[in-house]
C-alpha positions as CSV (number, residue, x, y, z in Angstrom):
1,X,0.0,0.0,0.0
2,X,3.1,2.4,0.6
3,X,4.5,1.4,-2.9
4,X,1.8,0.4,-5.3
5,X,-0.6,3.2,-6.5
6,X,-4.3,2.4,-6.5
7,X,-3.7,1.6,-10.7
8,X,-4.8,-1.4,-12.9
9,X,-1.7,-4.0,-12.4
10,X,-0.8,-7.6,-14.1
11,X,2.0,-9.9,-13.2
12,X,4.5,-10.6,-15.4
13,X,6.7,-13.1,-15.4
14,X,10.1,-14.0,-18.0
15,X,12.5,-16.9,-17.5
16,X,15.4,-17.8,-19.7
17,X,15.8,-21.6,-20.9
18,X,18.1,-24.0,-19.2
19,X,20.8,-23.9,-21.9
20,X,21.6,-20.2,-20.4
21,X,21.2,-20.6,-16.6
22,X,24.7,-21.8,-16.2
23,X,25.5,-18.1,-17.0
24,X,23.7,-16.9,-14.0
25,X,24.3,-19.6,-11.2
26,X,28.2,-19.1,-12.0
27,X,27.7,-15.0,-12.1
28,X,25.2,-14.1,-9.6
29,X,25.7,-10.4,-10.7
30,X,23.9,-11.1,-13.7
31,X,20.3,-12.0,-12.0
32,X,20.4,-8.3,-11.4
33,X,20.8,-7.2,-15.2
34,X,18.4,-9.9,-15.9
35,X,15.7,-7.9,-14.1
36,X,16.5,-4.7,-15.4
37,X,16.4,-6.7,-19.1
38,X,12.7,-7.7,-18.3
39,X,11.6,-4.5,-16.8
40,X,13.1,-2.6,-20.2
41,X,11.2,-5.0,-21.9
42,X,7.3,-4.4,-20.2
43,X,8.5,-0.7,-19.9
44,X,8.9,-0.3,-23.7
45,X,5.9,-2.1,-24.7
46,X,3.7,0.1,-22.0
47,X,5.2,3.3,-23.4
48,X,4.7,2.4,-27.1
49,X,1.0,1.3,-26.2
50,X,0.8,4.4,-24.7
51,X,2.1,6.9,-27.1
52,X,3.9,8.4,-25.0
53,X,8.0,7.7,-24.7
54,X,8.4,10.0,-21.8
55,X,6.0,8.6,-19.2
56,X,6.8,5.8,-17.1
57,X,5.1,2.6,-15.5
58,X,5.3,1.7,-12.1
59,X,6.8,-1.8,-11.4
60,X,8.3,-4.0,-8.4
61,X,10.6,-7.1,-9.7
62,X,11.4,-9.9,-7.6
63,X,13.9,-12.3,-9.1
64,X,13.5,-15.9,-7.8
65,X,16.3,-18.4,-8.6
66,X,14.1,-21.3,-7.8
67,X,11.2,-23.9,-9.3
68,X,9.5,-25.8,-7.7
69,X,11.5,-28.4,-7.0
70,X,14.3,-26.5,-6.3
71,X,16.3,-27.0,-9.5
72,X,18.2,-23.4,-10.5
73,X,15.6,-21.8,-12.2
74,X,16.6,-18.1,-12.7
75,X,13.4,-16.0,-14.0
76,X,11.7,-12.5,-13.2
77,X,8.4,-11.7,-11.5
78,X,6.7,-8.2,-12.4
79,X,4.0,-6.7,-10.7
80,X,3.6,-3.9,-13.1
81,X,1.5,-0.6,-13.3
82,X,-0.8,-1.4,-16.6
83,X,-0.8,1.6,-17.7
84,X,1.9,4.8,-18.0
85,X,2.8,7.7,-15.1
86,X,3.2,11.3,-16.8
87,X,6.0,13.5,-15.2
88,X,2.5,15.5,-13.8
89,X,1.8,12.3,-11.8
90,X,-1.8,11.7,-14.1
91,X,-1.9,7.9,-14.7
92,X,-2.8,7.0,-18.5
93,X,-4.5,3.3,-18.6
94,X,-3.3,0.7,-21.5
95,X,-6.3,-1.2,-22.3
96,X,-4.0,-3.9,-24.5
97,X,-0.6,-4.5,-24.9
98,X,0.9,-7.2,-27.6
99,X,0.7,-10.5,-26.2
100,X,3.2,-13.4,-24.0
101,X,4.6,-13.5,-27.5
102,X,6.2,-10.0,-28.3
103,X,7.2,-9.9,-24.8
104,X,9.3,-13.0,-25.3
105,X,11.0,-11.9,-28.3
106,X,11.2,-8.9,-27.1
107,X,13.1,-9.8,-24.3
108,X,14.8,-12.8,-26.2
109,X,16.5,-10.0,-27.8
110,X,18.1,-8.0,-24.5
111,X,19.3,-10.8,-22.9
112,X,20.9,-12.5,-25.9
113,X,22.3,-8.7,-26.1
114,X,23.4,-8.5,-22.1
115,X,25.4,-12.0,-22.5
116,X,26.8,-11.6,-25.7
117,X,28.3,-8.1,-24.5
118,X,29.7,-10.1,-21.4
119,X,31.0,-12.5,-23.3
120,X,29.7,-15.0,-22.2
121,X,28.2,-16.3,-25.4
122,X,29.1,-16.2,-28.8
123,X,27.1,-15.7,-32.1
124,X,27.3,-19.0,-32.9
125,X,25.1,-19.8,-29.4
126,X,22.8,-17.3,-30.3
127,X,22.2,-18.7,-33.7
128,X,22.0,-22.5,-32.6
129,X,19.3,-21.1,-30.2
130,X,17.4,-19.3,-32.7
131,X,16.9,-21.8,-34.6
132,X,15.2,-23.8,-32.5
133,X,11.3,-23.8,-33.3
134,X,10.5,-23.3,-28.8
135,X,13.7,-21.2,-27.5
136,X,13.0,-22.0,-24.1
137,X,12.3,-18.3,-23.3
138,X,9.1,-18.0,-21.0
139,X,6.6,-15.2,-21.2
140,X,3.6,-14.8,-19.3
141,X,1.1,-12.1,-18.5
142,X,-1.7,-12.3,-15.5
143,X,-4.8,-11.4,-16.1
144,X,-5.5,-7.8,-14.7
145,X,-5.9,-6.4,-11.2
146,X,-8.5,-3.8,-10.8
147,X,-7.7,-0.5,-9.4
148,X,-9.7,-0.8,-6.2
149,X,-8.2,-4.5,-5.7
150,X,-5.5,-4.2,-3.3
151,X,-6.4,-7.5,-1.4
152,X,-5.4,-8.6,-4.6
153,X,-2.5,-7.0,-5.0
154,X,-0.6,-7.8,-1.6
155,X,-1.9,-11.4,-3.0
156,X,0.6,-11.2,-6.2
157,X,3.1,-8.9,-4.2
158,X,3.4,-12.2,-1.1
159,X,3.6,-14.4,-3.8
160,X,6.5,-12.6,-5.6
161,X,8.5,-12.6,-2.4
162,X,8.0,-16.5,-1.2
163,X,11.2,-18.5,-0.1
164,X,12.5,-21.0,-2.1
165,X,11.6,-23.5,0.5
166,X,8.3,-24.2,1.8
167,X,8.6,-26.2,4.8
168,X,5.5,-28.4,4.0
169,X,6.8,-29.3,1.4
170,X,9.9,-31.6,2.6
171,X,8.9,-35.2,3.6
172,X,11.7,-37.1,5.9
173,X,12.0,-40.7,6.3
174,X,12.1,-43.0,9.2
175,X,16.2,-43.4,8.7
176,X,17.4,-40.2,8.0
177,X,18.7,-40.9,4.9
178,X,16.7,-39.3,2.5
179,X,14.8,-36.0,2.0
180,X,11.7,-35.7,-0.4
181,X,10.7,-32.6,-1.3
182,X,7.3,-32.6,-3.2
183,X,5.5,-30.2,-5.4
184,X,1.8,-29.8,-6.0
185,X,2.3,-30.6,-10.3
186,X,4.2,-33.1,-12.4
187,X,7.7,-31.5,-13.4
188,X,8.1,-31.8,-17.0
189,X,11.7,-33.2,-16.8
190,X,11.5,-35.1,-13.5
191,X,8.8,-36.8,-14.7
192,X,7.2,-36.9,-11.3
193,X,6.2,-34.2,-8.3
194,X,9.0,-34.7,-6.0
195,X,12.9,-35.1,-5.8
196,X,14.6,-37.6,-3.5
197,X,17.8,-36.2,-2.0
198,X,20.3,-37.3,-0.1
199,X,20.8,-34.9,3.2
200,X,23.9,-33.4,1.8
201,X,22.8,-33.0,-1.7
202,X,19.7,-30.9,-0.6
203,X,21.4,-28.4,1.7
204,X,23.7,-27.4,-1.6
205,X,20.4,-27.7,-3.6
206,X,19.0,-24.9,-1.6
207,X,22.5,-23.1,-0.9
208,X,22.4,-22.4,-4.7
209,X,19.4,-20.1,-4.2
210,X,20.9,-18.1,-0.9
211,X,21.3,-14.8,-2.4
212,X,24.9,-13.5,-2.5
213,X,25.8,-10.5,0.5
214,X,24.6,-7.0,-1.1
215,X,22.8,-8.9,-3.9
216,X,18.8,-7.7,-4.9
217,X,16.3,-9.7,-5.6
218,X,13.4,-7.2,-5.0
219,X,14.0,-4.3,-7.2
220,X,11.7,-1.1,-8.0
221,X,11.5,0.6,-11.1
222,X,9.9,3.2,-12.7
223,X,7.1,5.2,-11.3
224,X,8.1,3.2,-8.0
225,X,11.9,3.4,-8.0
């Protein structure tokens, strides 16, 4: 309530296909230019929907490194003014914006860009990837939040800032030796809705997601920064 203005919101989310995580789990510096690539990439689209360059959305990004069964699993979560700020402070409304798809390429596009210009792929990645009929770049856009819904705002906003363990979720058994840690839906390359760990292996599972000291993962933008 101190941050979001009483505006139409959506959530966004964008997530980069497995081929590239490696690029953020080994550079955790990254995550944060990963935001900034997806918030660019609503903020354009708003703007040009808008007509209006100058004004500015209002957005909160929270950048999880987790699914849900805890495999690395670097991808944004916006919960984004729909709709353009003015420098007066007047709030113009977007009724439509381009769909999932535009916002994929769209943001395909800046970070192919940000890890090309760090080196940390070559052309020849970005054109094996691109040729791929599904790049494994996510996209999706929530349906919208009415102005006068802030119960349903804090909803999204909680959500955005979960942990990336939920303590129900872990299942012990009897000798100690293993640790199950379930999920409500089938994960598509498990094949199942849990993971079976040993002790050790499922502390550095979730040590992968501890965020480094100074690192953000909740970042505000825009009309909110």
């Amino acid at each position: 309530q101190e941050i979001l203005a009483p505006v139409p919101h959506r959530h966004v989310v964008l997530s980069v296909p497995r081929r590239l995580r490696p690029f953020f789990l080994r550079h955790r510096d990254r995550l944060a230019k990963l935001a900034r690539a997806a918030w660019e990439t609503v903020k354009e689209l708003l703007q040009d929907a808008a007509g209006d360059p100058e004004a500015v959305p209002g957005g909160v990004a929270c950048v999880q490194t987790y699914g849900n069964l805890l495999d690395f699993f670097p991808h944004v979560h916006l919960l984004v003014s729909w709709g353009v700020f003015t420098r007066a402070g007047e709030f113009q409304p977007v009724a439509a914006l381009p769909g999932a798809e535009v916002l994929e390429r769209l943001f395909r596009h800046k970070v192919l860009r940000l890890l090309q210009d760090e080196g940390a792929i070559g052309p020849e990645v970005v054109g094996n990837l691109l040729s791929w009929r599904h790049t494994g770049f996510g996209a999706h856009v929530g349906a919208g939040i009415a102005a006068h819904d802030a119960r349903a705002r804090e909803a999204v906003a909680s959500y955005l800032a979960h942990p990336p363990v939920v303590l129900a979720r872990i299942v012990g058994r009897g000798d100690g030796n293993r640790i199950v840690y379930r999920s409500d839906a089938i994960h598509p390359r498990h094949g199942a809705n849990f993971r079976a760990f040993d002790p050790l292996d499922f502390i550095a599972e979730v040590v992968a997601h501890i965020p480094d000291r100074h690192e953000k993962t909740r970042l505000f933008y825009g009309w909110y920064s």
